[in-house]
Every structure is written in structure tokens, then in C-alpha cells.
C-alpha positions as semicolon CSV with decimal commas, in nm:
position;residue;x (nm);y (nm);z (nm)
1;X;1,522;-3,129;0,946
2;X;1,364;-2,825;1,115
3;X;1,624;-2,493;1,150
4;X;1,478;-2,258;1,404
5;X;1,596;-1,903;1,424
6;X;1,790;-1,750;1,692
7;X;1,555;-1,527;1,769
8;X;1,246;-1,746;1,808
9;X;1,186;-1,630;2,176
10;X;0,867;-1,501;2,305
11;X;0,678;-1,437;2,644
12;X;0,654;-1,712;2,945
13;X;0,338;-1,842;2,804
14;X;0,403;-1,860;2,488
15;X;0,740;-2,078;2,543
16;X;0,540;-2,265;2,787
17;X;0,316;-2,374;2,525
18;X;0,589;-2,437;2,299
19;X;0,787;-2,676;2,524
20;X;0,471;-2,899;2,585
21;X;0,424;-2,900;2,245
22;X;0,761;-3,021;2,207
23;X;0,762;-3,258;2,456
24;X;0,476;-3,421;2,252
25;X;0,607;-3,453;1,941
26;X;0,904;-3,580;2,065
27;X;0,740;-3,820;2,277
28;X;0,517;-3,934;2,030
29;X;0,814;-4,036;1,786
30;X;0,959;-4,160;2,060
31;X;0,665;-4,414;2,132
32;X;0,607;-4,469;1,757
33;X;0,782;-4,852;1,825
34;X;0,438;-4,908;2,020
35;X;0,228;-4,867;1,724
36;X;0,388;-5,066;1,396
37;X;0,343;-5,356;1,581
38;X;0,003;-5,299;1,581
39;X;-0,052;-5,329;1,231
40;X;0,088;-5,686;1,130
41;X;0,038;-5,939;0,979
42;X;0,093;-5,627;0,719
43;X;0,422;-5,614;0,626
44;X;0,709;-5,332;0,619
45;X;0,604;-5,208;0,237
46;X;0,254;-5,205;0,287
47;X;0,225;-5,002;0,582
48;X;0,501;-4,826;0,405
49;X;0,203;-4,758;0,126
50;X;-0,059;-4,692;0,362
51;X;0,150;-4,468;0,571
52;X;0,200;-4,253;0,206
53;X;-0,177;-4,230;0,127
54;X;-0,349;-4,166;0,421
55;X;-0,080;-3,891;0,525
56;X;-0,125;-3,695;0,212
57;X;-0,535;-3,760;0,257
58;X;-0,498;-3,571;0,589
59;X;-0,288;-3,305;0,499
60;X;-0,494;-3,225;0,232
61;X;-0,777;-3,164;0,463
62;X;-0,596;-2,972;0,699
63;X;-0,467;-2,763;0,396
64;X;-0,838;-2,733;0,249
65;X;-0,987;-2,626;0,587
66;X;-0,722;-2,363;0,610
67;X;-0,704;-2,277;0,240
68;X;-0,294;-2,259;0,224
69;X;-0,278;-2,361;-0,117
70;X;-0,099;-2,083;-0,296
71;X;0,277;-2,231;-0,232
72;X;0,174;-2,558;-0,466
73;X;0,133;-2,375;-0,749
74;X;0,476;-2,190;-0,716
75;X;0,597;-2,523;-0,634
76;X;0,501;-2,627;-0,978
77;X;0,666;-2,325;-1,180
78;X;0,987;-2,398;-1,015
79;X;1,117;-2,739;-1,189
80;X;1,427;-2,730;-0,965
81;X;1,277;-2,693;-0,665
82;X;1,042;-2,973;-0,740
83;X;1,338;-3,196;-0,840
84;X;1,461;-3,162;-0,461
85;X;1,099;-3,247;-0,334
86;X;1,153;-3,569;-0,517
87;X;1,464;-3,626;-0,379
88;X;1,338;-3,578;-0,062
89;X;1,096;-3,774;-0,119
90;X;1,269;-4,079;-0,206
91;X;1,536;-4,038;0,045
92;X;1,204;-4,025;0,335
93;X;1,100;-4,344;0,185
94;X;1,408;-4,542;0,262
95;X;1,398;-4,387;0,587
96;X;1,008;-4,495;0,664
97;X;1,069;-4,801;0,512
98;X;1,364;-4,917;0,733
99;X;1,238;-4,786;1,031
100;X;0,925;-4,963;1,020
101;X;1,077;-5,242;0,904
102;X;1,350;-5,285;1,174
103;X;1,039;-5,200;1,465
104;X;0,904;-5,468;1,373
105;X;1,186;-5,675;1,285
106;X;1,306;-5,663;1,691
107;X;1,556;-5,430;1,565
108;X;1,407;-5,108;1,798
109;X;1,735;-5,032;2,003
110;X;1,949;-5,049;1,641
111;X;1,678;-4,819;1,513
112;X;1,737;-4,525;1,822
113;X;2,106;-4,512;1,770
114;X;2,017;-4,379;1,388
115;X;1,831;-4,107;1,547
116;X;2,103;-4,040;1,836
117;X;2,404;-4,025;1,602
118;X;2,156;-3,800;1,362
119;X;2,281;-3,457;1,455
120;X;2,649;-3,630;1,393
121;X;2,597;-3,721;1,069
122;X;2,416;-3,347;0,954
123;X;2,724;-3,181;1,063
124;X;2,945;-3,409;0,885
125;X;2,748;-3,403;0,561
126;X;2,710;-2,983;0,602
127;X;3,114;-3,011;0,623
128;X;3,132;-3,240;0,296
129;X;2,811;-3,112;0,118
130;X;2,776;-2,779;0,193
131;X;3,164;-2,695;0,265
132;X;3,104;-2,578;0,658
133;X;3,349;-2,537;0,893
134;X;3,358;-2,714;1,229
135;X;3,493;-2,611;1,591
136;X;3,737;-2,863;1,734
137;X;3,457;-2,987;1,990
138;X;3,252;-3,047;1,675
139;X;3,542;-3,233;1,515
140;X;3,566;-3,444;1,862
141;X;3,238;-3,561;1,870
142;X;3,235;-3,643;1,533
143;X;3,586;-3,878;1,595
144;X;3,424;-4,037;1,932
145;X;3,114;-4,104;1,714
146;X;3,306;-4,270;1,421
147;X;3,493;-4,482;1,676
148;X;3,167;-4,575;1,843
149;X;3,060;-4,712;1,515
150;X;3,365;-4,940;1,483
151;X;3,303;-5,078;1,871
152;X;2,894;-5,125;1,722
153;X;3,077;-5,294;1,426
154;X;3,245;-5,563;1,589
155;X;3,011;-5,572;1,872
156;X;2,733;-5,653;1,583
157;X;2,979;-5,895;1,438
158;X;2,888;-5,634;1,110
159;X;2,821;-5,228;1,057
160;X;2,493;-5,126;1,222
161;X;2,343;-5,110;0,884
162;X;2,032;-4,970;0,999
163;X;2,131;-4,697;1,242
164;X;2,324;-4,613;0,952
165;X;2,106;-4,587;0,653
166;X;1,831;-4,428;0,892
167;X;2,110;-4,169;1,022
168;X;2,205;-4,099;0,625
169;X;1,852;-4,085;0,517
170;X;1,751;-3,857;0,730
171;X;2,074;-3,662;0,738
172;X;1,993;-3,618;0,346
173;X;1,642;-3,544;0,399
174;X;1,746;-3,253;0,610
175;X;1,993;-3,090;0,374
176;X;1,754;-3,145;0,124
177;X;1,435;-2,958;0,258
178;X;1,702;-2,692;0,381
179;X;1,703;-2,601;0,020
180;X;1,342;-2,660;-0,019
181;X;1,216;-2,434;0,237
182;X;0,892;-2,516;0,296
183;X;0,688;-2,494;0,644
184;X;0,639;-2,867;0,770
185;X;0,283;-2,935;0,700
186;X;0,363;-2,824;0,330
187;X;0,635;-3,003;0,313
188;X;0,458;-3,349;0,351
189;X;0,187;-3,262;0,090
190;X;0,433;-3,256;-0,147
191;X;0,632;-3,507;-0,079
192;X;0,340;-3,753;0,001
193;X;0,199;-3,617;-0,338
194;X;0,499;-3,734;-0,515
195;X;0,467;-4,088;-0,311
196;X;0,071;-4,127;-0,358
197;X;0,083;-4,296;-0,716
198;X;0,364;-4,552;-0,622
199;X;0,194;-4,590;-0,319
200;X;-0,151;-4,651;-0,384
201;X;-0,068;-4,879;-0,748
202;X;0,110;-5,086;-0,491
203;X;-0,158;-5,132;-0,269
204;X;-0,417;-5,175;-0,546
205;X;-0,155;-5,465;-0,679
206;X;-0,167;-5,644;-0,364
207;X;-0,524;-5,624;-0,287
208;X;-0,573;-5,709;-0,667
209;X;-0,324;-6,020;-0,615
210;X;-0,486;-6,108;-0,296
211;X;-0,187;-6,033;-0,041
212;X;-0,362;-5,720;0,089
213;X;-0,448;-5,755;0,490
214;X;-0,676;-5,444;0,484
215;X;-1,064;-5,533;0,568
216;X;-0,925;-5,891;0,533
217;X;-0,723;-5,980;0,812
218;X;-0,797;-5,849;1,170
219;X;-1,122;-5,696;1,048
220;X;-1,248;-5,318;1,078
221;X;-1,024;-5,245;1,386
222;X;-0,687;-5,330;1,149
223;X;-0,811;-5,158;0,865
224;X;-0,875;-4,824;1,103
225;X;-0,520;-4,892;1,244
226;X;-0,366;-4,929;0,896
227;X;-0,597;-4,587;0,818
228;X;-0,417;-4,398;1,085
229;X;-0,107;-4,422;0,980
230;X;-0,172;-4,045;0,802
231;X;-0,293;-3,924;1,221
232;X;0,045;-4,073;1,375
233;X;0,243;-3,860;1,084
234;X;0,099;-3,550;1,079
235;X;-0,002;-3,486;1,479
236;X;0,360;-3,522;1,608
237;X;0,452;-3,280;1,293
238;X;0,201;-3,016;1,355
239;X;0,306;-3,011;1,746
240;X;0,666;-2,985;1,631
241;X;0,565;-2,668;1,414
242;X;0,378;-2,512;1,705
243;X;0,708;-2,595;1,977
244;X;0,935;-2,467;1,651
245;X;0,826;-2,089;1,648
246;X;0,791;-2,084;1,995
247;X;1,115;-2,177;2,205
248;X;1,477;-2,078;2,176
249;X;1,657;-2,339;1,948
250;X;1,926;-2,448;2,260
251;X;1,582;-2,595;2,423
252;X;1,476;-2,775;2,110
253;X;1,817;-2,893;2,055
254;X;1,768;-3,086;2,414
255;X;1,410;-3,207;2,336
256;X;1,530;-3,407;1,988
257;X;1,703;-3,631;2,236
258;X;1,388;-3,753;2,394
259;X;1,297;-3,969;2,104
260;X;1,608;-4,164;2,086
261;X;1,576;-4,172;2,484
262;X;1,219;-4,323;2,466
263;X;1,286;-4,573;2,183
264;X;1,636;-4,713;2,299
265;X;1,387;-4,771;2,659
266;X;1,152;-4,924;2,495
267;X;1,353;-5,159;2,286
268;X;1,563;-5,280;2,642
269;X;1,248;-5,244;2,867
270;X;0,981;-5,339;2,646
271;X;1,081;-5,531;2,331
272;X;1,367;-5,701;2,602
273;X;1,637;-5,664;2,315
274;X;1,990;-5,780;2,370
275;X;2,210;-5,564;2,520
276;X;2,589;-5,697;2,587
277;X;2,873;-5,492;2,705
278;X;3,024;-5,417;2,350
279;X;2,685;-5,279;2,264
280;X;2,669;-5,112;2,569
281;X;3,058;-4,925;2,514
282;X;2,929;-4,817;2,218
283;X;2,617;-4,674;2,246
284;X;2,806;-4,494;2,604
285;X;3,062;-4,373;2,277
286;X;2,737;-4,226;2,143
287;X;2,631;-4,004;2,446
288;X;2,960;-3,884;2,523
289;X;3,012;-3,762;2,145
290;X;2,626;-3,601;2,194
291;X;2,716;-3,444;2,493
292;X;3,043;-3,275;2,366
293;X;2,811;-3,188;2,064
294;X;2,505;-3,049;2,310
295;X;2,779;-2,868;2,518
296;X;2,957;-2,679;2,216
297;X;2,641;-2,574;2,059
298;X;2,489;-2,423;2,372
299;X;2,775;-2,200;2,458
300;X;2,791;-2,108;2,113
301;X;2,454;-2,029;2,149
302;X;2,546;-1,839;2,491
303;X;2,837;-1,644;2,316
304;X;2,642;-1,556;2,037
305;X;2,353;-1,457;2,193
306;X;2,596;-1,241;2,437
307;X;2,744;-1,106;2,143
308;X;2,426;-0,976;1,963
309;X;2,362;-0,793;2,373
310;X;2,635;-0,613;2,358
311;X;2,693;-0,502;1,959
312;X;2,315;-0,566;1,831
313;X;2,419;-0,453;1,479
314;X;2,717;-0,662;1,421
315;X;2,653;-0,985;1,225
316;X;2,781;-1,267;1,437
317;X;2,909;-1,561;1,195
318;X;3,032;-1,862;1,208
319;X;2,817;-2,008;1,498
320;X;2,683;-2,313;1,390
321;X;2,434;-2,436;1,611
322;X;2,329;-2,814;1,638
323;X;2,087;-2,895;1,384
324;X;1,740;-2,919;1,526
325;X;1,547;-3,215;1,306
326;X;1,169;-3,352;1,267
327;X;1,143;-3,708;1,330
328;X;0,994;-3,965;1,073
């Protein structure tokens, strides 16, 4: 989870820029069902693998070519700090896992309802973790959201375990790199540092133990797919950055919905998942608790940024925005 500042502004250009950057990174996670497809007869935990190595082999390129190396080494003489990047981690793991996993599982639609009730579950965690308060719209979305979960529930005939660990996952891995604090790019060296080992001894266990389908099923073209994996992480990240310091956080509050948007299309449109009405009361639960969310967070947005107009040296508190969050 990205926080921008409330003052990230700039001129007409500038925000232009940033809102097409946006727009791609948000699209691009929101097409990401299109692509793990792609890569079976691998399974879930060995893209998983690849997805680890070939990420950190980029990143560690881009960070070479523009020598922004300095923060790893303070990373390394702060042992708590490093503990959270290992949580982090771990917690982005189980959400890369299950996400591939349920793509190509025929699970897509489950998988966008984690990322629409995401912002849902950050505010409840920042109320139980990090002892925030909550307006009463907050508090309303947050009770039409729990009681779309228990329509999902019997709808599903059981919880929708996988909107649920992705939503929790990721909720984690937000408050987690909050702490952190480190720019994006950054952020998944380190983590993908931490998952390299695991990551590759897996891989050179199942090529070892012949269950490996790179350069031996599909040929050269599914071995460059399965190489990719690092490109389809890191591009949608660095555009994210670039929209991040760029436009005012109400606008890339609205843009984190477009991923959701895309994927719950594709899974109905594309993948021709089942939809019946139960499903469909639920996920309309969903919106309406997003849109009571959306609407409270831009006019507090509005009242605080009318507030800092007219008194520009009072400290306006208390105005908790909707968290703004990079997708997996």
C-alpha cells in the first residue's frame, strides 16, 4: 500500500502524465488474469518461484543502471526494520500465491472482490492495529461490507476464502510497508531478496526432480513467458510510482478501482464465470459500501483541503483519507 501526500499536486502536464500513468498500472493489474494462463502447464508455486527471481533480477538492473543502492545498506543496520521486510515479505507471498492460483483455478471474479473490499479491510485493521478512529460513513461501509460477506457466504454455500485471504494479505502488506517506508521499486528488491533463496532452491528441486516445465514443456516461447514474470511486476509498479507523485490522492483513490473493475469483467465476460443473483446482491453490497467509502473520503479531502485555504498554518487532523494501495 502506497500513501500519497496531500499535497502531491503539480501543473496540468504534469498531472496529465500522472493520470495516464495511473491508468496503466491500474489497467495492467487489472488485465493480469490474461497472462497466468499463459504460463501452464506450470503450476501456482512455480510461477509463484519464477515470479520471485526474475522480479528481483530486474530490479536489480534498474537499481544498478541508476545506482540507488545506498538505502540497502541502512536496511541492513536496522534489524527491526528488516524484520518487517520479512514480514512483508511472507505476507506478499500468500497473496501472489493465491491470486495466481485462483486465476487460474477459474476463480477470477472471487479474486476481484479481494481487491474491491481492500480499502475496507485497511481501515478496519488501522482501527484494530493501529488504534484509528473512524467517521460514521466509515463505520457504514465497513457494516454494509461485513454483511455483504455473509450474503457471499451463503451465496458460496462457504466464506469467500479467497477474496478474503487476498483482502487480509494485502491489507497486512500495507500496514506493514507503512512502517517500512521505502519508495516502491526499493521495496521489491528487498522483499524479492528475502524470497530469492526459497524461491530459486524450489525451482532447482523441481527441475532437479524432473517436474520443472521451463525449456521443457512449451519450448523457448514458455520459458520467455515464465521469464517475464519479473516485466509484468515491476512495469505496472514503476508507472504507479510515476502517477503517485504526480496527482492529488482523491484521483488515485478513484483509479485503484479500475483493477477490480477490469478483473471482475474479465472473469464474467471472458473466463464466463458463474454469476447467480446471491452473488450478484453481494458483490452490489460491495459497491454500495465503496461508494459510501469513496464519497466520505473525498469530502474529507474537500474539507480539508478547504481548511488548509483558509488557515494554511493550522494542522488539520483527523482526516483520514482512503488508503491508496499498489496492486500485486
Amino acid at each position: 500500500m502506497a500513501v500519497q501526500s496531500k499535497g502531491a499536486t503539480g501543473s496540468k502536464s504534469e498531472q496529465r502524465t500522472g493520470l495516464l500513468n495511473g491508468v496503466a498500472a491500474y489497467g495492467m493489474w487489472g488485465l493480469v488474469p490474461l497472462y497466468w494462463p499463459l504460463l501452464k502447464p506450470a503450476g501456482a508455486v512455480e510461477i509463484l518461484a519464477h515470479r520471485m527471481v526474475w522480479s528481483l533480477a530486474l530490479v536489480a538492473v534498474a537499481l544498478l543502471v541508476m545506482r540507488r543502492w545506498a538505502w540497502a545498506g541502512e536496511l541492513l543496520r536496522q534489524p527491526r526494520k528488516l524484520a518487517l521486510v520479512t514480514v512483508a515479505a511472507a505476507v506478499i507471498t500468500v497473496n501472489w500465491g493465491v491470486y495466481i492460483w485462483a486465476v487460474n483455478a477459474g476463480h477470477v471474479v472471487e479474486a476481484s472482490l479481494g481487491y474491491f473490499i481492500n480499502p475496507l479491510v485497511t481501515i478496519a485493521l488501522g482501527v484494530l492495529i493501529l488504534k484509528e478512529r473512524m467517521r460514521p460513513w466509515q463505520w457504514a461501509a465497513v457494516g454494509v461490507a461485513f454483511t455483504a460477506v455473509v450474503v457471499l457466504t451463503v451465496g458460496y454455500g462457504q466464506p469467500p476464502w479467497i477474496s478474503l485471504c487476498l483482502a487480509f494479505s494485502f491489507g497486512t502488506y500495507g500496514l506493514v510497508k507503512k512502517k517500512v517506508n521505502l519508495g516502491g521499486i526499493e521495496s521489491l528488491a528487498a522483499e524479492t531478496a528475502i524470497q530469492f533463496l526459497p524461491a530459486l532452491a524450489y525451482l532447482l528441486w523441481l527441475t532437479a526432480s524432473g517436474g520443472s516445465t521451463f525449456g521443457t514443456q512449451g519450448g523457448a516461447g514458455h520459458a520467455a513467458l515464465l521469464a517475464s514474470t519479473g516485466v509484468v511486476t515491476a512495469i505496472p509498479l514503476v508507472c504507479f510510482g510515476a502517477a503517485a507523485i504526480r496527482v492529488p490522492l482523491s484521483t488515485l483513490g478513484l483509479l485503484q478501482y479500475l483493477a477490480p473493475v477490469f478483473q471482475f469483467l474479465l472473469g464474467i465476460l471472458y473466463f464466463h464465470e458463474a454469476m447467480p443473483p446471491e452473488r450478484w446482491a453481494g458483490f452490489a453490497l460491495v459497491w454500495l459500501a465503496l461508494s459510501l467509502l469513496t464519497w466520505d473520503a473525498l469530502r474529507a479531502a474537500h474539507r480539508a483541503s478547504r481548511a488548509l485555504r483558509t488557515a494554511p498554518s493550522r494542522i488539520v487532523a483527523d482526516e483520514q483519507i482512503t488508503p491508496v494501495y499498489e496492486h500485486p
